[in-house]
C-alpha positions as CSV (number, residue, x, y, z in Angstrom):
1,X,275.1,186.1,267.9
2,X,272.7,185.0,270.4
3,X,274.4,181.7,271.8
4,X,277.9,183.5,271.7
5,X,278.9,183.9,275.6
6,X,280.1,186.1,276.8
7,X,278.0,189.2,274.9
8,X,279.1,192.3,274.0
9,X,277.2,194.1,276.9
10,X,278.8,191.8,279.3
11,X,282.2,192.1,277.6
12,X,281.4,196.4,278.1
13,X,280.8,195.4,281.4
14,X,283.1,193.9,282.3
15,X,285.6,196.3,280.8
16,X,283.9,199.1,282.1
17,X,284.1,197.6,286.0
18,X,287.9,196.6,285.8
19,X,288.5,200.6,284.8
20,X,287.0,201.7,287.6
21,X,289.0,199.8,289.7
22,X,292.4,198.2,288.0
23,X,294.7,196.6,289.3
24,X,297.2,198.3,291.7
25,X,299.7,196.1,290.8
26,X,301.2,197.7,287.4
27,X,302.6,194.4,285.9
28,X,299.0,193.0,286.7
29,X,297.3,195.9,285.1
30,X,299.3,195.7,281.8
31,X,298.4,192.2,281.0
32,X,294.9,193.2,281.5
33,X,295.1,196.3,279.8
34,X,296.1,193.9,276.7
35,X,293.4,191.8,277.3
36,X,290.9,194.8,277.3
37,X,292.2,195.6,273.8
38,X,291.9,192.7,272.3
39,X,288.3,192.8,273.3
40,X,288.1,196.2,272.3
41,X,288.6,195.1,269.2
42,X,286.5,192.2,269.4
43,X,284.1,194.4,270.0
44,X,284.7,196.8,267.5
45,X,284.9,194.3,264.6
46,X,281.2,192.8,266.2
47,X,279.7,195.8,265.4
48,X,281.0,196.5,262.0
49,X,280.5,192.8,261.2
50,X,277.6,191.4,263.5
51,X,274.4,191.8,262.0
52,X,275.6,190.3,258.6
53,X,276.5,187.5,260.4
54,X,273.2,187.0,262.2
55,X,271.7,187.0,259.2
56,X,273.5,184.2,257.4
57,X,272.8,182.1,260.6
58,X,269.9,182.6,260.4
59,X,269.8,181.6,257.0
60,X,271.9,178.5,257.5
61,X,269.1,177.5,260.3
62,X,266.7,177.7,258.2
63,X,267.9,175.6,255.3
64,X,269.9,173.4,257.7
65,X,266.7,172.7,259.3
66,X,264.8,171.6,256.0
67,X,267.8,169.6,255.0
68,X,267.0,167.9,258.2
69,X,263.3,167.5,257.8
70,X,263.0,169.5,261.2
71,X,259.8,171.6,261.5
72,X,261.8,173.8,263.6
73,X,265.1,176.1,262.7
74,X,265.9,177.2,265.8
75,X,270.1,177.1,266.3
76,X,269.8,175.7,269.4
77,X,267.2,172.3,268.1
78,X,269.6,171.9,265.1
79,X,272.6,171.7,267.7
80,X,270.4,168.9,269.7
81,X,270.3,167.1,266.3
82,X,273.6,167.0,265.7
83,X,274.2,165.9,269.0
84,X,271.7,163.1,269.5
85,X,271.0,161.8,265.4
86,X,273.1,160.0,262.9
87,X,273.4,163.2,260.1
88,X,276.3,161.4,258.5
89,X,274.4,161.5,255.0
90,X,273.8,165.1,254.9
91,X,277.6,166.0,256.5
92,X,278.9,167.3,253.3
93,X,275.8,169.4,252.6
94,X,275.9,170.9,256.0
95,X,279.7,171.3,256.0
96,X,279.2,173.2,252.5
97,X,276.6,175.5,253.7
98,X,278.0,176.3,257.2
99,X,281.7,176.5,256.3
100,X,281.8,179.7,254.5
101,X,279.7,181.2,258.2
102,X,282.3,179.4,260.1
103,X,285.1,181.4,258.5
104,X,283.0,184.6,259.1
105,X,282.8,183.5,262.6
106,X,286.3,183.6,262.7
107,X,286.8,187.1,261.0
108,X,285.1,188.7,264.3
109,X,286.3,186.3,267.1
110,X,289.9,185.5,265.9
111,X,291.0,187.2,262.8
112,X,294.7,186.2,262.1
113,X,293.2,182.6,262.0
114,X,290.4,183.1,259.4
115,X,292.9,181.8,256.4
């Protein structure tokens, strides 16, 4: 998920550098050491469900792109589109096609809101 911030190798990171030096206060520590699973299992459910994902995006570029008469399906061109042209007759089409994507979003980032 290429315009996801932070990655997953900055989230290992991350996680890696506040283990090898956590917190010395314990109540401190514990709320990150919730935090850290969490993203442990962000993580986890990334790399079980990641690539499938990338692939419907890029999918969803590509038609989104031809819906829009773009000659270019790059994520980050349809997202200037959105941003700078009227795509008010083609909402419903896009909604349709990137809806189902959204909820897989959600299914890795945030599962208990997927429903």
């Amino acid at each position: 998920m290429p315009i996801n911030r932070p990655t997953a190798d900055e989230l290992t990171s991350a996680i890696r550098k506040y283990r090898n030096k956590p917190d010395p206060d314990a109540k401190v520590d514990g709320y990150y050491q919730k935090i850290i699973a969490h993203l442990d299992a962000l993580l986890e459910r990334e790399a079980l469900l990641g690539e499938a994902f990338a692939r419907g995006e890029r999918s969803r570029c590509i038609s989104t792109a031809a819906l829009l008469g773009l000659p270019e399906n790059d994520l980050e061109e349809i997202c200037r589109c959105f941003a700078e042209d009227d795509i008010s007759d083609m909402l419903p089409l896009i909604i349709e096609l990137w809806l189902p994507l959204a909820k897989e979003k959600l299914a890795i980032d945030s599962p208990r809101y997927r429903k």
